[in-house]
C-alpha positions in Angstrom: -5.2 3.0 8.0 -3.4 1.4 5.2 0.5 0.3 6.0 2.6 -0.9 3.0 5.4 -3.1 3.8 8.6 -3.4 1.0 10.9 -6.7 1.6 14.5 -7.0 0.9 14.8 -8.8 -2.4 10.9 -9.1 -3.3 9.4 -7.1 -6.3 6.3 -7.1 -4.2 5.1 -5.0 -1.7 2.7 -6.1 1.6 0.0 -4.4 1.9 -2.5 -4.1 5.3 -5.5 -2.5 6.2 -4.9 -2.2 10.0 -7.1 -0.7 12.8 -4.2 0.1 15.3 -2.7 3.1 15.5 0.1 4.3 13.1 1.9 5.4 16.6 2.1 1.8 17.6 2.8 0.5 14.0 6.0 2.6 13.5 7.2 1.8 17.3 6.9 -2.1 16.6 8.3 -1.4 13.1 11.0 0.8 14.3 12.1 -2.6 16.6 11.8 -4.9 14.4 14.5 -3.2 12.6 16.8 -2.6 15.0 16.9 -5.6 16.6 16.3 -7.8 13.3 13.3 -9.3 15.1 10.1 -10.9 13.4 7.2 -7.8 13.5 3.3 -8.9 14.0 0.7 -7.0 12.6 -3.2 -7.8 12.6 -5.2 -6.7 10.0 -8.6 -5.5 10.3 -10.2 -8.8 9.0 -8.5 -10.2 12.1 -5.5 -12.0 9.9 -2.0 -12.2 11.2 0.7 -10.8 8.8 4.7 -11.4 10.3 7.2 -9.4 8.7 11.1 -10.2 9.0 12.2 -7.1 10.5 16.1 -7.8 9.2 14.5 -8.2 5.7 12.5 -4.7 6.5 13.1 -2.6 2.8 10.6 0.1 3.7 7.3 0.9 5.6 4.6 3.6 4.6 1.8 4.2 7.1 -1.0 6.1 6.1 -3.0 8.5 8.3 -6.0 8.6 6.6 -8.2 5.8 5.9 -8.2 5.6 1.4 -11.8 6.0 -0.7 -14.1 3.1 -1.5 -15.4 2.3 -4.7 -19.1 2.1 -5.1 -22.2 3.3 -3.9 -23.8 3.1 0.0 -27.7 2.2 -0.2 
């Protein structure tokens, strides 16, 4: 599932390919922003991405996992 993150004050979005499920993303999410608390979210190449929940602008979470490019052999 893709999640896009927008920051407070950044022209640029976050963007994560994440394996968890979108359930658990908006639940941490939906903390982070009450209680202004740092978010961590783990990517499906295993990297860690924290997000300042106080800084928290906006947060799409898709269902469905978007097309590839190119051609299976």
């Amino acid at each position: 599932m893709e999640i896009r993150i927008g920051i407070q004050h950044s022209p640029r979005e976050i963007v994560i390919e994440s394996e968890e499920s979108s359930e658990d993303v908006l639940s941490s999410l939906a903390s982070a922003v009450q209680d202004g608390s740092p978010v961590t979210l783990r990517d499906t190449k295993g990297r860690l991405v924290l997000v300042p929940g106080a800084k928290l602008a906006y947060a799409e979470v898709s269902t469905e996992e978007p097309r590839r490019v190119g051609f299976l052999g």
